[in-house]
Every structure is written in structure tokens, then in C-alpha cells.
N, C-alpha and C positions, 0 to 999 in steps of 0.2 A: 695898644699892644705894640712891641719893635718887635725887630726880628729875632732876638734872641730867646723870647719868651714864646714866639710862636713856635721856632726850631725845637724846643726844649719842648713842648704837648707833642711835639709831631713824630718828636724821638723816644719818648717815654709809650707812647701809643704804640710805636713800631715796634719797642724790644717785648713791650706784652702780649702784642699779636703773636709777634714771632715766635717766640717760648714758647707759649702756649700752643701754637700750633706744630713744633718740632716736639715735643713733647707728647701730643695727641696721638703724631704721626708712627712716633720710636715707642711707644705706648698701650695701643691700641687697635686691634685687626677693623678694617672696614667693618661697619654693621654694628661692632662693636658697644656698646653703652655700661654706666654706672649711676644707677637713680641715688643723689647728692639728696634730695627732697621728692615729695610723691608730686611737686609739681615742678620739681628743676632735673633735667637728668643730661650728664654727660653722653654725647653721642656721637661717635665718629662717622662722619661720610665726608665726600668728596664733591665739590660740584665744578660738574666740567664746563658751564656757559654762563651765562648770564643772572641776576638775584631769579629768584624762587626757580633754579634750574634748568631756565630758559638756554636754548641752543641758537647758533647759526649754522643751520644744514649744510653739508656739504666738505669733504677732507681739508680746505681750508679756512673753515669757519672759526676754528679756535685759534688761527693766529691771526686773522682778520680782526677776529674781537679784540686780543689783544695789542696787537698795533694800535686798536682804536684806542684802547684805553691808555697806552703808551702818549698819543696825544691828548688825550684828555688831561693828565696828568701834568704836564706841560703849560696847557694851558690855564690847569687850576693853580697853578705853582704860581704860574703870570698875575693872576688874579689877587691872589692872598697880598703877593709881592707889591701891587700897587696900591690894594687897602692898606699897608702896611707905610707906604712915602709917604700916601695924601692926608695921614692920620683919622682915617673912617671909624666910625662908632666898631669902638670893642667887640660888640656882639657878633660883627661881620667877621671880624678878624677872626674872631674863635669859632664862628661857624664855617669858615674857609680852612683855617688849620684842622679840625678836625674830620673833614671830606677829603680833604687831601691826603690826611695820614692815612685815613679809610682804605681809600684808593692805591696808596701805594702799599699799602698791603697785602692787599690781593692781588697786584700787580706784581707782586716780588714772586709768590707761589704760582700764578701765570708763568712768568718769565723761565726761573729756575728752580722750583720742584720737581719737573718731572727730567732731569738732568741729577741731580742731588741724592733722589731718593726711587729704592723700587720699588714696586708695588706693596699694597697693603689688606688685597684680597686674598683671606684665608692665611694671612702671616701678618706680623710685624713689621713693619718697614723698616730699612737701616738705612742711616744719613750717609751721604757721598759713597751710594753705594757701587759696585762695581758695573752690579748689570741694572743703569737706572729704568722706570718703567716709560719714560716719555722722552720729549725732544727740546729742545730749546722754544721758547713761545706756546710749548701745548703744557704746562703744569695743570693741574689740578688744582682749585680753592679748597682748602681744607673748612670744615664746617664741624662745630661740636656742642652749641649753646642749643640746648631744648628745654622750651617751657610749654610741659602741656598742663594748662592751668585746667581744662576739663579735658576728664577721655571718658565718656559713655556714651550708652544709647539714648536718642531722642526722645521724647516722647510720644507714643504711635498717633495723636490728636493733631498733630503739626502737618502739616500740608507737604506733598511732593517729598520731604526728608524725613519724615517720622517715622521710626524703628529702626534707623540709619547709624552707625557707630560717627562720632562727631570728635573731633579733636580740637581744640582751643587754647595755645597758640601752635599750629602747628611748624611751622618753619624753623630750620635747624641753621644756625649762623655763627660769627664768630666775633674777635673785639674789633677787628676791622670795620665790619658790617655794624657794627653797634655805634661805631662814632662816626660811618657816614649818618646814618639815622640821627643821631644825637646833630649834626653839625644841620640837618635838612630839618630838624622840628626846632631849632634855635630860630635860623632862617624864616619859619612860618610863625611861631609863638611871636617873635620878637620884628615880625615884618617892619611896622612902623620906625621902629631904632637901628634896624640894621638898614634901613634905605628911606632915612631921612627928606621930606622935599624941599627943595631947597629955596631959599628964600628970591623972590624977585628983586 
């Protein structure tokens, strides 16, 4: 893969994240949802920290995280960029380009959402609004992908959870989060081909 062809996933990935989450946002009140299928449903939330809505405590934790991810970002960029000169097995390339665009996705909504945009509890959000709801570095990740492939009750026979209302998948995410995912199970599916040993 060269760099033009990585640039080109990494930018086609960004404008459909991004659409679709300025879209969700100008769209949709928080809480929000519209079931597309009885196991696909649109859902707007917001997650303020970390995948599955993990936090770092504390009034500084959300720009802490994001600095972090600021470097990470950085140094995945480094990373791609050098599989890219040494001519590395394709697989790497495309599971690098696709973690990277990931990441800068939810890095853009980090950075400048909560700048852009004001809130979206109990109204609509408007873009470059007057009175934004955050600060430069505290954005909100916007989150809309729900597949809950089962929602009922357990069965009462089952041990410690049985009678328990059960959800299956329950995490709500977006196309960012989908082609980190995508570029980490390339990564493990394709171990062998993406980290070749090399010959003595």
C-alpha cells in the first residue's frame, strides 16, 4: 500500500464518521433512537471517556485523556508512515490506516465538539452554535450504532442471572469505533501476515 491509497481510507472513513455524526447530532435529541430493524436501532448518546464509557476521575480527566489520545495519534501516524517506506505486508498497512482514522475521529469530537456544538439534552443540537455546551479538549464522542441482537429474559434455570432482562450486543458506537475494531481484528486474524518472521 503507498501513501496515497492509505490517505484515501483514512479520508473516506473521516467524511462518513463525520456526517454521520453532525447529522445524529443536528438530528436527534440525547436518548433519542429510531429501530431501522428489530435488531439494528439508531441511538443517540454521547460518551464522555473512554470505549464502553469508562472515565478518568477528576475535572481534568477529560483533557488528560485527550492529550493522550493527541499522542497516540501521533505516534500511530509514525507507525503507518514507516510500514508505508519499508514496504510491510498490506494487511499492516490497512490495519494501521484503519485505527488511525478510528482514532482520529473521535479525536476531532474530543477536541472540537463541545466548542461547535450546544447541547443536545431535551433539544436538538445546532452546529457552531452560539452558546457551545463544552470547552476546547472536553467534546463529547458521539455514539449511534446499536445492535441488540437479543433483549429478553433469561431463563429462570440459569444460575446467579436467570430471570435477569439480558441484552446481546449491548454497546452503542459509531464508524470510528467500527474501523478501530476492524483494523485490531485484521491485526489478530491476519497475525502471521501482518508480522511476518523474518528470515535469518
Amino acid at each position: 500500500m503507498n501513501l496515497k491509497k492509505a490517505s484515501l481510507i483514512i479520508a473516506i472513513i473521516l467524511i462518513i464518521d463525520q456526517l454521520s455524526k453532525i447529522y445524529i447530532k443536528t438530528s436527534f435529541r440525547l436518548g433519542e433512537s429510531v429501530e431501522v430493524f428489530s435488531w439494528f436501532k439508531i441511538l443517540f448518546i454521547e460518551n464522555e471517556g473512554m470505549a464502553w464509557g469508562a472515565k478518568i476521575p477528576g475535572s481534568y480527566g477529560k483533557i488528560i485523556l485527550t492529550v493522550f489520545r493527541l499522542f497516540a495519534i501521533v505516534a500511530i501516524g509514525y507507525w503507518l508512515l514507516d510500514v508505508i517506506k519499508k514496504n510491510k505486508p498490506k494487511v499492516l498497512a490497512w490495519a494501521i490506516a484503519l485505527i488511525f482514522a478510528g482514532a482520529l475521529g473521535n479525536i476531532i469530537d474530543s477536541v472540537f465538539y463541545g466548542v461547535v456544538f450546544d447541547g443536545s439534552y431535551g433539544q436538538v443540537a445546532t452546529l457552531f452554535a452560539e452558546q457551545p455546551y463544552g470547552e476546547w479538549l472536553k467534546g463529547n464522542v458521539v455514539d449511534m450504532l446499536y445492535f441488540p441482537l437479543y433483549d429478553g429474559i433469561l431463563p429462570e434455570w440459569l444460575p446467579i442471572w436467570g430471570g435477569e432482562r439480558f441484552v446481546f450486543f449491548e454497546p452503542v458506537f459509531n464508524i470510528a469505533d467500527t474501523a478501530i475494531s476492524t483494523g485490531f481484528g485484521l491485526l489478530l486474524v491476519f497475525n502471521k501476515k501482518a508480522f511476518p518472521k523474518e528470515e535469518k
